[in-house]
ZASE-772255 format. One record per residue (C-alpha): x, y, z. Coordinates in steps of 0.5 Angstrom, whole numbers, padded with zeros to 4 digits, always signed. Layout:
// ZASE-772255
XYZ ...
This chain:
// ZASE-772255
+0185-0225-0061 +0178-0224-0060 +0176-0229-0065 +0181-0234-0062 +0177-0233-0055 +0171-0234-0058 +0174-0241-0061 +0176-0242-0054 +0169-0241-0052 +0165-0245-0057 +0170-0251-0056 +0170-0251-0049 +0162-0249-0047 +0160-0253-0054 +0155-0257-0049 +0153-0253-0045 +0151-0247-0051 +0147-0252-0055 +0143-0254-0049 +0142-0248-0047 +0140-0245-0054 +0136-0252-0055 +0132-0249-0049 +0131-0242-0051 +0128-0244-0058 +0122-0249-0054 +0121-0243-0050 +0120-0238-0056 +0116-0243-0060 +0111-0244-0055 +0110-0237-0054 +0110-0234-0061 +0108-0241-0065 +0101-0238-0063 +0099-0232-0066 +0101-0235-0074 +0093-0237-0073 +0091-0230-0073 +0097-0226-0076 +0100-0225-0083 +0106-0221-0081 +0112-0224-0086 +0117-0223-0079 +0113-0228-0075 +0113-0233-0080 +0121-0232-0082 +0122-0233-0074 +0117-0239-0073 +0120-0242-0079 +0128-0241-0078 +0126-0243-0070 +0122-0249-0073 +0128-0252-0077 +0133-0250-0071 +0129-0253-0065 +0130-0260-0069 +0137-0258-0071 +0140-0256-0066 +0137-0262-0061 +0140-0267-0066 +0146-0265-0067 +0147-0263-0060 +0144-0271-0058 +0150-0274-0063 +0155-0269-0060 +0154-0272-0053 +0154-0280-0056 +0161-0279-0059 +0165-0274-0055 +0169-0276-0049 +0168-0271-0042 +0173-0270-0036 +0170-0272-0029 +0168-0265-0027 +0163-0265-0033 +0160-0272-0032 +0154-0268-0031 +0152-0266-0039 +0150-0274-0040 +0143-0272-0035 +0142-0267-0041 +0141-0272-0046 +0133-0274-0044 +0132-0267-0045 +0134-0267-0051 +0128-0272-0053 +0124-0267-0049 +0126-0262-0053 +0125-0266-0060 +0118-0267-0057 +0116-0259-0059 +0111-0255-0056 +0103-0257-0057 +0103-0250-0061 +0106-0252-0066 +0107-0259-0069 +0107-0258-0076 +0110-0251-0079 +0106-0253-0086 +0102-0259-0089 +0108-0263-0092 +0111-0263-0084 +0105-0268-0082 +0105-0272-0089 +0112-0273-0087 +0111-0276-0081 +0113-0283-0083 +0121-0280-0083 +0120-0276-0076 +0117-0283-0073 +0125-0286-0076 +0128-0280-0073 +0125-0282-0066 +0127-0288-0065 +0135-0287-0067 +0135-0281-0062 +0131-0285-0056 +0137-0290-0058 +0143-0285-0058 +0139-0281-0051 +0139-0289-0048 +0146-0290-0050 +0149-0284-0046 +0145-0285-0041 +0148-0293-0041 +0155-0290-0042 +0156-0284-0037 +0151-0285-0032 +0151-0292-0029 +0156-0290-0024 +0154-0284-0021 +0150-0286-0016 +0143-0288-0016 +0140-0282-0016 +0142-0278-0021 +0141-0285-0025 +0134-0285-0023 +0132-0278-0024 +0136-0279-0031 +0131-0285-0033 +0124-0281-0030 +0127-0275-0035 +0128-0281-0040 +0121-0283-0039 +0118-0276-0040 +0122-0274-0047 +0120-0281-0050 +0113-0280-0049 +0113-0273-0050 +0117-0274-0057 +0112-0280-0059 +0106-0275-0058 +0109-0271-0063 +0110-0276-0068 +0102-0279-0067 +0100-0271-0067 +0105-0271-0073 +0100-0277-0077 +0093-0274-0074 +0095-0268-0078 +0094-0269-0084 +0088-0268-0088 +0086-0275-0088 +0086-0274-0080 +0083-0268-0079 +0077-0271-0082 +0077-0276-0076 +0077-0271-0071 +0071-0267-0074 +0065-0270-0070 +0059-0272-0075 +0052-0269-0074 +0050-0274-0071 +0054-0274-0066 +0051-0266-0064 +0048-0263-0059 +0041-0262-0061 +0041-0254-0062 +0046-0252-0068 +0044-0245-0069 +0046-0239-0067 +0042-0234-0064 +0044-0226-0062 +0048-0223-0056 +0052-0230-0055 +0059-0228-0052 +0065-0230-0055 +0065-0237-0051 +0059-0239-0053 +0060-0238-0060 +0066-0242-0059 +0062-0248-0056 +0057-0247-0062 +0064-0248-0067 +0067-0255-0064 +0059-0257-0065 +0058-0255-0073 +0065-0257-0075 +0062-0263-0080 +0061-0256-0084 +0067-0256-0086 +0067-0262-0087 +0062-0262-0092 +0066-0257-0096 +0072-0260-0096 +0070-0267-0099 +0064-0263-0103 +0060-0268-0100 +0054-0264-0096 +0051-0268-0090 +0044-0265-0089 +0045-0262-0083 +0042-0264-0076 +0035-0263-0073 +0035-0266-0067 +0027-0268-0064 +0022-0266-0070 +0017-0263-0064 +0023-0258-0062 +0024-0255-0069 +0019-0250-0067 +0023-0248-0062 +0030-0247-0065 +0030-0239-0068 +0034-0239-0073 +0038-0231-0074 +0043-0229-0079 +0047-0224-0076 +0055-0221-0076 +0055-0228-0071 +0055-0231-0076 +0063-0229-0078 +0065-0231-0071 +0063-0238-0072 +0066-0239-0079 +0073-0235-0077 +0072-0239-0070 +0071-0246-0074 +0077-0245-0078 +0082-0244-0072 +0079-0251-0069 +0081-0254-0077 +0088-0250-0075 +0089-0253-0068 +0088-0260-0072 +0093-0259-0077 +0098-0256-0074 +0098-0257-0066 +0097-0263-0062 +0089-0262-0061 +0088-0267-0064 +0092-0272-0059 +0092-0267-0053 +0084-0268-0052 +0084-0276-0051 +0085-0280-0046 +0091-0282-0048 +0093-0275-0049 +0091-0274-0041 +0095-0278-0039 +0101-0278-0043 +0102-0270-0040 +0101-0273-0033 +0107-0278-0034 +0110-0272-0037 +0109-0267-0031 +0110-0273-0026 +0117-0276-0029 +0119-0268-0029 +0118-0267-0022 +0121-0274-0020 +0128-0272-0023 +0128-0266-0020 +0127-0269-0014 +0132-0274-0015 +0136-0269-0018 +0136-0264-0010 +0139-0271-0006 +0145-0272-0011 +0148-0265-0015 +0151-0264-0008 +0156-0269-0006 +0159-0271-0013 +0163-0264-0014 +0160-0263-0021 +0162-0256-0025 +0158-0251-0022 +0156-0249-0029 +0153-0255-0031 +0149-0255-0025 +0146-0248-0026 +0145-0250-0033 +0142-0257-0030 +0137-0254-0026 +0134-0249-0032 +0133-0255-0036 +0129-0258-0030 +0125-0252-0027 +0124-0250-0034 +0121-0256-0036 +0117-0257-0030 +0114-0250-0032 +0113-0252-0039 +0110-0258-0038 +0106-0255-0033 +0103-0249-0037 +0102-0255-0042 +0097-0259-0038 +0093-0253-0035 +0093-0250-0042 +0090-0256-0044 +0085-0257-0038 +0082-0251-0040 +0082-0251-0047 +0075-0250-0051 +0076-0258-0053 +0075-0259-0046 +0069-0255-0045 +0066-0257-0051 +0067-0265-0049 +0065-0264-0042 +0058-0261-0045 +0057-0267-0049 +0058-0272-0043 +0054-0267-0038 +0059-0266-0033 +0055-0260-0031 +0060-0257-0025 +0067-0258-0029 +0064-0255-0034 +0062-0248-0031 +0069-0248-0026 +0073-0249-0034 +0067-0244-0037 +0068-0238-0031 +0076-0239-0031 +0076-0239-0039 +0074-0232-0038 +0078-0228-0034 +0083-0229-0041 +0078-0228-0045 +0082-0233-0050 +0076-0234-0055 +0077-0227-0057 +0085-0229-0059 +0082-0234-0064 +0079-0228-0069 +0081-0226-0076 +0085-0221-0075 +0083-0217-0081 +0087-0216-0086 +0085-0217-0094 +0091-0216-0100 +0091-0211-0104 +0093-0210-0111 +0091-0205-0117 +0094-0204-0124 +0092-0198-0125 +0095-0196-0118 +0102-0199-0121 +0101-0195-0127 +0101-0189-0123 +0107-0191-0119 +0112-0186-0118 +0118-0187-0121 +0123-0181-0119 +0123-0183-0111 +0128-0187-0109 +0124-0195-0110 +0123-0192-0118 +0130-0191-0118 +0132-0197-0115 +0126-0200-0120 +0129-0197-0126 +0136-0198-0125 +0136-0205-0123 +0132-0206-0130 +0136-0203-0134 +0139-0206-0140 +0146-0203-0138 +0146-0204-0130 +0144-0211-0133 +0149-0213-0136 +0153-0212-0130 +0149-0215-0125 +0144-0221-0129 +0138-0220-0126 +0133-0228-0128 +0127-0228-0131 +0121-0225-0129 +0125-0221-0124 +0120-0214-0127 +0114-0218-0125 +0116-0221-0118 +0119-0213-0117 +0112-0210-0119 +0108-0217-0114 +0112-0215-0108 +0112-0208-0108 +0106-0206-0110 +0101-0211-0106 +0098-0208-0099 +0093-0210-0095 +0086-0206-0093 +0085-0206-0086 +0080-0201-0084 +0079-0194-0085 +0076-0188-0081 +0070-0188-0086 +0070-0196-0088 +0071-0201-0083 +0073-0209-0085 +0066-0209-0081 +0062-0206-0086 +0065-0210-0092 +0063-0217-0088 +0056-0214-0087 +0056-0213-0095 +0059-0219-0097 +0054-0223-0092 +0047-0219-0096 +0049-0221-0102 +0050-0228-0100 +0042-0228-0098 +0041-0226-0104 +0044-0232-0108 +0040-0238-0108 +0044-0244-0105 +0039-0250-0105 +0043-0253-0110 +0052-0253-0110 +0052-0252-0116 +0051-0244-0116 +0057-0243-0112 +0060-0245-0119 +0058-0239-0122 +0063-0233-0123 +0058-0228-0124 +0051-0231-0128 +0046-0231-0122 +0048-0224-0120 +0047-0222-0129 +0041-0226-0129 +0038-0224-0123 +0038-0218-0125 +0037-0217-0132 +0044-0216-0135 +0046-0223-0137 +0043-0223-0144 +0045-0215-0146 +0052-0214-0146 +0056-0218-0140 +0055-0225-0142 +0062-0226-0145 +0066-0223-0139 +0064-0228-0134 +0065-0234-0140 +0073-0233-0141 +0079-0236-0138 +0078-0234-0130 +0084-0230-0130 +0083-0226-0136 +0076-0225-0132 +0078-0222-0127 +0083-0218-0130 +0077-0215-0135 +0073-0214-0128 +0078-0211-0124 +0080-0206-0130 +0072-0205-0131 +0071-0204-0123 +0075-0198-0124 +0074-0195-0130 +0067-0196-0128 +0068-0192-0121 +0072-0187-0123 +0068-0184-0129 +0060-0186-0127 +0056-0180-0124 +0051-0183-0121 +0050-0182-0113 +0053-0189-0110 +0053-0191-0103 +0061-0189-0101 +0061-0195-0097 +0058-0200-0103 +0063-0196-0107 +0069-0198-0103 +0067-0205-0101 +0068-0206-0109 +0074-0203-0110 +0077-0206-0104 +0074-0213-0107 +0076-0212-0113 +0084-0211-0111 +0082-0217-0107 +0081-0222-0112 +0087-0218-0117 +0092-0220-0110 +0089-0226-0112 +0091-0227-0118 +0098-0224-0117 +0101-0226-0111 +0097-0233-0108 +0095-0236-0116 +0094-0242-0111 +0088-0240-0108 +0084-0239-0115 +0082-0245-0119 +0086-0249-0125 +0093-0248-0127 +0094-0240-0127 +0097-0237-0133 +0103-0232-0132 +0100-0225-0131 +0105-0221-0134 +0105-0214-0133 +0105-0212-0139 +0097-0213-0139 +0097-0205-0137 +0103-0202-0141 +0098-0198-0145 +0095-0194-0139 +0102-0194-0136 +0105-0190-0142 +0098-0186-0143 +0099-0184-0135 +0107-0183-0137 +0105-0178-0143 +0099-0174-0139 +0100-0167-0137 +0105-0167-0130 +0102-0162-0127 +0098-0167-0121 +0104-0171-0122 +0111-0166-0122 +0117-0169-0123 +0121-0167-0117 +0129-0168-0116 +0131-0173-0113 +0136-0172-0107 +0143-0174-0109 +0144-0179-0104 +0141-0183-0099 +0143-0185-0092 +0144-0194-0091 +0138-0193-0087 +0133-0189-0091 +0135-0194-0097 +0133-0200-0093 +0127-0198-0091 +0125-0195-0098 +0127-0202-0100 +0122-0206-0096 +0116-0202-0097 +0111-0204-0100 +0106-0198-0103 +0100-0202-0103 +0094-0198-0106 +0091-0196-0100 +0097-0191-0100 +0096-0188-0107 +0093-0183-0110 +0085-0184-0110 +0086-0177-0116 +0092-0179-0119 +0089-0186-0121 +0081-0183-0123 +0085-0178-0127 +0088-0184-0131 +0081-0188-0131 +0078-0182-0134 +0084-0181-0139 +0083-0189-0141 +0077-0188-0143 +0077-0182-0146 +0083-0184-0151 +0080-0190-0153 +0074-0188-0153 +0075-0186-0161 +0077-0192-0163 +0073-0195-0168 +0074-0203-0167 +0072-0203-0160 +0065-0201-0163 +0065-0208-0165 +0063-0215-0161 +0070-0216-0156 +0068-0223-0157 +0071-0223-0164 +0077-0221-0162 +0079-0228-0157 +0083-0223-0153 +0088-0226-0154 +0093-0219-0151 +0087-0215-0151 +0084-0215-0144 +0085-0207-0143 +0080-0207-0150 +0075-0212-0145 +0076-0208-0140 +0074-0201-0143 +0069-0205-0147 +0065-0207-0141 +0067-0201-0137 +0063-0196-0143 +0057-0202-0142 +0056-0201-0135 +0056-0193-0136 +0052-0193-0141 +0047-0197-0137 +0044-0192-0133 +0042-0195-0127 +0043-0193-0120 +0044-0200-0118 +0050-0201-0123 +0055-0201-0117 +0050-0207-0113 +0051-0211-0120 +0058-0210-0120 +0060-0212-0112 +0055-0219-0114 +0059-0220-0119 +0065-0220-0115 +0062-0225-0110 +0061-0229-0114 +0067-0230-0118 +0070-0230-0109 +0066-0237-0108 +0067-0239-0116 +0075-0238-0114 +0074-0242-0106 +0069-0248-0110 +0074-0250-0115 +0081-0248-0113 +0085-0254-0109 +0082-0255-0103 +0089-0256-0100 +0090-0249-0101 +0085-0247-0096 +0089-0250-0090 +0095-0248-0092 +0094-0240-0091 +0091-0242-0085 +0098-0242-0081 +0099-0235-0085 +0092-0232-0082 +0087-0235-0086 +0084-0231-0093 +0078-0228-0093 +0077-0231-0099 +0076-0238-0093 +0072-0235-0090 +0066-0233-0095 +0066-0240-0097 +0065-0243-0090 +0060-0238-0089 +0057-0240-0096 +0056-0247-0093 +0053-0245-0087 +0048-0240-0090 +0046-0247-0094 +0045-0251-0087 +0041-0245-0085 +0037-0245-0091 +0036-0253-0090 +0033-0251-0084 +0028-0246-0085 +0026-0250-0091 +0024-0255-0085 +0021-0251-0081 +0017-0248-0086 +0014-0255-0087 +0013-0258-0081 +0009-0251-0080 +0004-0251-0086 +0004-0260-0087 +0000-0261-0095 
């Protein structure tokens, strides 16, 4: 009976449901498709893209079923409904795109158009033309106003790309006349600052660098040229402007045509429900279909509504009203901007993948997930339900991947400080040294000859696999007195680049291998066979609730969950039992390392300890800033784009701040010679 009345239901409210959830999907894009900029979370991406494929869906079927379906006279009224179909299919203007290819695609989307536009017009023709002028007139208005709101999507949809999104970065000859950052500039200001020196980006991106812009040679004495943690906010601001371009209608919202197409948009909402209060009244339509007709109009007012305002207050806006003068419109835009504070919501929001093999090794295998683990990749559960290659490898990525946040004692704040010390410390007068992976730092500091070469000359992967092996080992053994937070600050990037390599291959350069976790099945049996003591074998409860079993399931035990001692316990066991053996005596470069990147490892760990310098550590984190730039020079630039509709990578953000560090160098050198002429 209860499915019967749902079959009811649907068949005689069909219309009415979908428009209805058409609607809901619109309202919960425009306010959710914003955070993806600066969020990470796996739920909001799922929900965005399911909301994405819906809105679309939903609307086009929605559209056909009202071209082909015939009505009683009480629900004539559905045929008003289809003009806000093609405003729906308009999208909202934070979100045009939910990945790159969708702008790639927009040729299919500009077909889609127009046989939507001609199955809106057809409905409109077949049922509307005898109900009165006025409700045909309300109908052409919202006819008006989805056309020119689904056509800025299709132009937004072409400017997307990445072709378009050079377009719409400005040179530098276009830029105001100071490009540099002093200290104590709010967020609003470094956000001007950002939309000025978005050619930087440019230049990374197209690998061709513009020298930067001076202005008047009699102001350079002027400019002051600082390097501080503002510096952050600039690049992280920059990537969010190249996110509004790709992804959104930025780069079609802030043109005249632009302007007006929201001006015509608004206007013909407002002018159908105008038309639409003299008419409803005296034709005796469903009271149902009138509700659902008056949410659709006052909805779409307040969309469209939010849509212009959002749009005159933009930080595009701000920026534009700077370069032309307008001085008045500028401060009313600049003091309404920050009673919301909007800038702040354009910031990184801090969150960095972790991955660490020896806290896989040191995983444990009596709770709930290592039964799980154990069962699902067991050969006689296998053969009941086949389980596809990799499966072993896909488990260990997903599962035990984390992110680093902050701590009570190191903060995201401290790792960006380090980062940023160590860039000053890289030459950047040529490009070329964003190529090294680990050579200026060795050479810099003496290392380079004696023992290191070979690691830093291998394939890439194997590279990081050795470092990340070595940084461990290293920290866990040496007894020199290393500042903590130095220490946490290799550790955290360590796991960063090894994150890297495990679970985004893309942003890494070349055609990464298959990292099989195998690599650490020595440490992992050594830690297996070590005294329990530290690590008791407890027994597992014999059942687990539904609940519980899900949870478990989805939990990722990253390695900022894990046991800092059972994983320095390990590292001084590895060391101590390979130790012994006699062929790691020998040049590991004899070996190849073909499958002997642990033997590499150890290697280069028992190097580092037989250094016997305080600045050992110093060494390491250089090393794994270089390998940071190496990766985001050489790896495909389109990978770069693609994670900022996820949040952004910090791997990003360092290169950008490498290319800007180059234009304040650029500067400096400037100054120096127009203050001491030959």
């Amino acid at each position: 009976m209860a499915l019967e009345g749902l079959l009811h239901l649907w068949n005689e409210w069909e219309i009415q449901i979908l428009v209805l959830v058409s609607f809901a999907l619109q309202v919960f894009l425009l306010v959710f498709a914003g955070m993806r900029r600066h969020s990470s979370s796996t739920l909001l991406r799922v929900a965005l893209w399911l909301a994405y494929l819906l809105a679309d869906s939903t609307a086009v079927y929605t559209m056909g079923h009202l071209s082909v379906s015939s009505r009683s006279r009480e629900h004539q009224l559905v045929a008003f409904w289809a003009p806000f179909l093609l405003l729906h299919l308009g999208g909202q203007d934070t979100i045009t795109a939910y990945a790159l290819e969708d702008s790639r695609l927009w040729l299919r989307h500009l077909q889609v158009f127009f046989v939507q536009a001609l199955g809106a017009a057809y409905v409109l023709y077949k049922y509307m033309a005898g109900n009165g002028i006025s409700l045909l007139l309300a109908s052409i208005s919202m006819f008006v106003a989805g056309l020119v709101k689904y056509g800025e999507r299709i132009w937004a949809l072409k400017h997307g790309t990445i072709r378009g999104t050079f377009n719409n970065i400005i040179t530098s000859n276009e830029l105001c006349r100071r490009v540099l950052l002093t200290e104590d500039k709010s967020e609003e200001q470094i956000l001007l600052q950002a939309h000025r020196q978005l050619f930087i980006f440019k230049n990374a991106f197209t690998e061709f660098f513009e020298p930067c812009p001076f202005g008047d040679p009699q102001d350079l004495e002027t400019v002051i040229v600082v390097v501080g943690m503002d510096l952050y906010k600039l690049v992280e601001m920059e990537l969010s402007l190249v996110y509004d371009i790709l992804y959104t209608k930025a780069s079609v919202i802030h043109t005249w045509y632009g302007l007006c197409i929201h001006f015509i948009s608004l206007l013909g909402t407002a002018t159908a429900f105008l038309l639409f209060q003299l008419r409803w009244r005296r034709d005796g339509y469903n009271r149902v279909d009138v509700i659902i007709s008056y949410v659709l109009l006052v909805g779409a007012l307040v969309l469209e509504a939010m849509s212009l305002i959002r749009a005159l207050l933009s930080s595009q806006t701000r920026s534009l009203l700077c370069k032309w003068g307008w001085i008045w419109p500028f401060h009313v835009v600049t003091f309404l901007r920050q009673l919301v504070q909007p800038a702040r919501r354009r910031l990184w929001r801090y969150s960095i993948g972790q991955y660490n093999l020896l806290h896989l090794c040191t995983r444990d295998l009596t709770g709930l997930k290592g039964i799980i683990e154990k069962k699902l990749l067991d050969r006689n559960y296998a053969r009941l339900l086949p389980l596809p290659a990799g499966f072993a490898n896909w488990w260990d990525k997903l599962h035990f991947s984390g992110t680093f946040s902050s701590t009570d004692s190191f903060s995201v704040e401290d790792l960006k400080k380090l980062v940023l010390q160590e860039l000053l410390l890289v030459k950047l007068d040529d490009i070329v040294n964003f190529r090294s992976r680990g050579h200026t730092t060795l050479k810099r500091m003496g290392a380079y000859q004696d023992f290191a070469e070979w690691s830093v000359n291998i394939e890439f992967e194997e590279s990081i696999h050795v470092w990340h092996m070595a940084t461990e080992l290293y920290i866990h053994n040496s007894e020199a007195q290393h500042d903590l937070k130095l220490i946490e600050a290799t550790r955290v990037v360590s796991n960063y680049m090894m994150f890297l390599l495990m679970r985004k291959p893309d942003m890494l350069p070349g055609r990464m291998h298959l990292f099989h976790m195998g690599a650490c099945v020595e440490a992992e049996r050594l830690w297996r066979s070590l005294d329990t003591m530290d690590n008791p074998v407890t027994a597992s409860p014999r059942c687990w609730n539904l609940c519980r079993i899900f949870k478990e399931f989805l939990h990722h035990e990253g390695p900022d969950h894990s046991s800092i001692p059972q994983r320095a316990k390990l590292a001084k066991a590895v060391c101590q039992a390979f130790e012994a053996r006699k062929e790691l005596t020998e040049d590991p470069r004899d070996k190849g390392f073909m499958g002997g990147a642990e033997d590499g490892a150890i290697f280069l760990a028992r190097q580092l300890l037989d250094m016997d310098r305080p600045d050992t550590l110093k060494l390491i984190f250089g090393v794994w800033v270089e390998m940071m730039l190496y990766a985001a020079e050489r790896c495909n630039r389109d990978s770069h784009v693609k994670q900022l509709s996820s949040g952004g990578e910090f791997i990003t953000i360092v290169w950008l701040l490498a290319y800007h560090l180059k234009c304040i160098q650029d500067i400096n050198n400037t100054i120096a010679e127009k203050s001491n002429p030959i």
